[in-house]
C-alpha positions as CSV (number, residue, x, y, z in Angstrom):
1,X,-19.9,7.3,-20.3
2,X,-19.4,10.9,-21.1
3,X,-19.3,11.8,-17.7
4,X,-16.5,9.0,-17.0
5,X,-14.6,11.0,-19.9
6,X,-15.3,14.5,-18.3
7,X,-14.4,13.8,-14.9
8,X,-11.0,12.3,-16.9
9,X,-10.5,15.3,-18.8
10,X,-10.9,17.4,-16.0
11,X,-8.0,15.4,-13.9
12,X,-5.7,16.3,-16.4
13,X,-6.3,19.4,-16.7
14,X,-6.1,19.9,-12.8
15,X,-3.2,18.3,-12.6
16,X,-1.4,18.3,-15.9
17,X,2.0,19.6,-14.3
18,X,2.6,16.2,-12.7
19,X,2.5,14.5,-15.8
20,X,4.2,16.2,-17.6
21,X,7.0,16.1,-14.6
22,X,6.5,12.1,-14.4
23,X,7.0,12.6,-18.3
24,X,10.2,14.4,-17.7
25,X,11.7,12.3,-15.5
26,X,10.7,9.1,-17.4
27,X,12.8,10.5,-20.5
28,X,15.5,11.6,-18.4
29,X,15.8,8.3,-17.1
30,X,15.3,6.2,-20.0
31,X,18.1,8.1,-21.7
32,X,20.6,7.6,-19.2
33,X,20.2,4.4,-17.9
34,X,19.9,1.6,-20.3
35,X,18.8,-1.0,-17.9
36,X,15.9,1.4,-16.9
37,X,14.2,0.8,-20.2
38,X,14.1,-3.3,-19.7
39,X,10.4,-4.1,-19.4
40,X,11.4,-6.8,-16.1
41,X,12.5,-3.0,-14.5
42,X,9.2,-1.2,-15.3
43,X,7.1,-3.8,-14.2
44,X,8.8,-3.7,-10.6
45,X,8.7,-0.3,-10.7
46,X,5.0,-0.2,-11.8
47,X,4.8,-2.7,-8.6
48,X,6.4,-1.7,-6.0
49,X,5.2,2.1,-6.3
50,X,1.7,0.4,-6.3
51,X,1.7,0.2,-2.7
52,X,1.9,3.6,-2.1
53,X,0.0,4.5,-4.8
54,X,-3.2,2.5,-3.0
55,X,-1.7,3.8,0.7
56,X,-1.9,7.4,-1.0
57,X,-5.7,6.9,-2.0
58,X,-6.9,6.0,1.2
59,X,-4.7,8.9,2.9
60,X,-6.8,11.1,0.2
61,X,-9.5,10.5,1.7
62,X,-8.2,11.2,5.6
63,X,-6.6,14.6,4.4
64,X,-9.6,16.1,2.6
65,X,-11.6,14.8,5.7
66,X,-9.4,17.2,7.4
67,X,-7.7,14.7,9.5
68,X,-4.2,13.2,9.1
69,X,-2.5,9.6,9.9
70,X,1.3,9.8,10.2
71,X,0.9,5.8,11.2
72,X,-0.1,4.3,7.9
73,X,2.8,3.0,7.0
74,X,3.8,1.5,9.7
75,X,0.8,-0.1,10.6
76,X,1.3,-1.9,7.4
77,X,4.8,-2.9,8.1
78,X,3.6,-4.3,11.7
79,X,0.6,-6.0,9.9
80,X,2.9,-6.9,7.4
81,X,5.2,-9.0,9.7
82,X,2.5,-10.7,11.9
83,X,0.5,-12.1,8.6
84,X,3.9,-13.6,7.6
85,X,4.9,-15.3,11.3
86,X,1.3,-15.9,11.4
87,X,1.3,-18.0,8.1
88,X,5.0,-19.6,9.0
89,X,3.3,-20.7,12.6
90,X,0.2,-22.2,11.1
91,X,0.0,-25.7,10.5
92,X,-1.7,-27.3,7.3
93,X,-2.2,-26.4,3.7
94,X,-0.6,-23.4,1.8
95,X,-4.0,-22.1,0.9
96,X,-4.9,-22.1,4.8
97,X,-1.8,-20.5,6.1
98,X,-2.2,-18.4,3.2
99,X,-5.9,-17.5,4.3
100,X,-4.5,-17.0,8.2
101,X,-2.3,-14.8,6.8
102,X,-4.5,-12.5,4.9
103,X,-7.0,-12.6,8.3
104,X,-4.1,-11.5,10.1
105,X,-3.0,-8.5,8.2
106,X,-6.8,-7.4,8.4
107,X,-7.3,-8.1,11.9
108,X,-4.1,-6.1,12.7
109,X,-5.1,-3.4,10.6
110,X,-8.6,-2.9,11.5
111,X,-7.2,-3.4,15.1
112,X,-4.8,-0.6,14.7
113,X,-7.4,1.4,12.6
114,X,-9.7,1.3,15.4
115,X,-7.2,2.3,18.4
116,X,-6.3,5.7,16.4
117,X,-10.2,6.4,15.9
118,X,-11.3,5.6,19.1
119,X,-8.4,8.1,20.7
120,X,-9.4,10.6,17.7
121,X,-12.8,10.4,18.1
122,X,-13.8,9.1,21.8
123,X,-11.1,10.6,23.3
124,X,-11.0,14.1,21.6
125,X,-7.2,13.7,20.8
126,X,-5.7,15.4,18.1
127,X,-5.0,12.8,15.2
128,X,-1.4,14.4,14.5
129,X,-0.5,13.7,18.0
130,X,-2.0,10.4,17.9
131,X,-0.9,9.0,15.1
132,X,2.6,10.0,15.8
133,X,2.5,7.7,19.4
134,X,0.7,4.9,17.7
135,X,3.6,5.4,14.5
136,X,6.1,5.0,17.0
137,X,4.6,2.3,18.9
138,X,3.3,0.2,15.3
139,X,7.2,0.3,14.4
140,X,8.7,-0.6,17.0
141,X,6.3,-3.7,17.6
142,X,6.6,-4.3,13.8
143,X,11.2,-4.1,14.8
144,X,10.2,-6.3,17.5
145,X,8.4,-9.2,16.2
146,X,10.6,-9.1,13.3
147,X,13.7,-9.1,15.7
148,X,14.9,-6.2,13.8
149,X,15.5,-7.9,10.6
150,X,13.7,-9.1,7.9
151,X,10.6,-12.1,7.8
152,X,10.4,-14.5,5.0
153,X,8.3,-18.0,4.3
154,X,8.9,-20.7,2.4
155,X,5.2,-20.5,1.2
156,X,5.1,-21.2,-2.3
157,X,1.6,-20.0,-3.0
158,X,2.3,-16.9,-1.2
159,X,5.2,-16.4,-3.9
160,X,3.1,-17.1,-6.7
161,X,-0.3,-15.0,-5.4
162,X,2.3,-11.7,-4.4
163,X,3.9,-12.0,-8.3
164,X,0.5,-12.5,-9.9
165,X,0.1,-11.0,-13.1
166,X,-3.0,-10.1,-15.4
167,X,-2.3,-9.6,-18.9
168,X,1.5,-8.5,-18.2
169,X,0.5,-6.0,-15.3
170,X,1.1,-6.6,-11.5
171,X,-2.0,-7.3,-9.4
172,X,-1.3,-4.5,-7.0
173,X,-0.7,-2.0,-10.2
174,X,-3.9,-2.9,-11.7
175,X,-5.5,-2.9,-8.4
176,X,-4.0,0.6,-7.9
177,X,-5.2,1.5,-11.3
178,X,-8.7,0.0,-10.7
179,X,-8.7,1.9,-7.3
180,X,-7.7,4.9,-8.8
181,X,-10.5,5.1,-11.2
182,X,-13.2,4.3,-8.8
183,X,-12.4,7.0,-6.8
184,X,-11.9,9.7,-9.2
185,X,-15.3,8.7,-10.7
């Protein structure tokens, strides 16, 4: 336990400039805006940034590792839109379409995963160069199976699992939270 509460200590103190900056512009914000202060805002805030936030830990990892991956994100849009046409195309239960769904974003993302490593690794191509093709060619598939708009479903239990909450905080933000902590540890 005291090491849990050095390695803490010594984040802050690494990086105490940020917070005090997120600090900042958390005042700033609050004072200006009134409907910034409603707790309904926060949490969505606290949400939506969560997806970044666990984006930005694995991308830790990949920078320190001296490599980079300019196609994260839209890998995760293109994986994205397949898991929901995936889960709108398949027949039976919620909780299976839901499951499809889920397979489908991993499949797609360990799919696209292993197409920038193989070309980074097997094929002795720099990862900026890459990453940048398979970020151009992840978006546009992602524009083009989404015919350049948006993807919904009418999947209840997809609404209710995506707005899950434990003890008044978002899934993702605690899992981002959770992640957070594991690897600083």
């Amino acid at each position: 336990m005291k090491q849990v509460i050095l390695n803490v200590r010594k984040l802050f103190a690494n990086s105490g400039g940020v917070y005090i900056a997120l600090a900042v512009l958390l005042a700033v914000c609050s004072v200006s805006n009134e409907y910034f202060r409603n707790p309904q805002n926060l949490a969505n805030i606290t949400r939506q940034v969560s997806y970044s936030g666990i984006i930005a830990l694995g991308m830790t990892f990949v920078i320190a590792a001296g490599g980079i991956d300019l196609a994260v994100g839209s890998l995760l849009a293109l994986a994205g839109v397949l898991s929901i046409l995936s889960m709108d195309l398949a027949p039976g239960s919620p909780a299976l379409q839901l499951a499809l769904a889920l397979a489908t974003a991993l499949g797609v993302s360990a799919l696209g995963g292993a197409v920038n490593g193989v070309l980074v690794g097997a094929a002795r191509i720099q990862p900026f160069i890459v990453t940048l093709g398979t970020m151009s060619i992840y978006r546009s598939l992602a524009l083009y199976f989404a015919d350049a708009g948006l993807v919904s479903t009418g999947n209840e239990l997809y609404r209710t699992a995506t707005s899950a909450t434990f003890c008044m905080i978002s899934v993702p933000a605690l899992t981002m939270a959770l992640l957070t902590v594991f690897f600083t540890v």
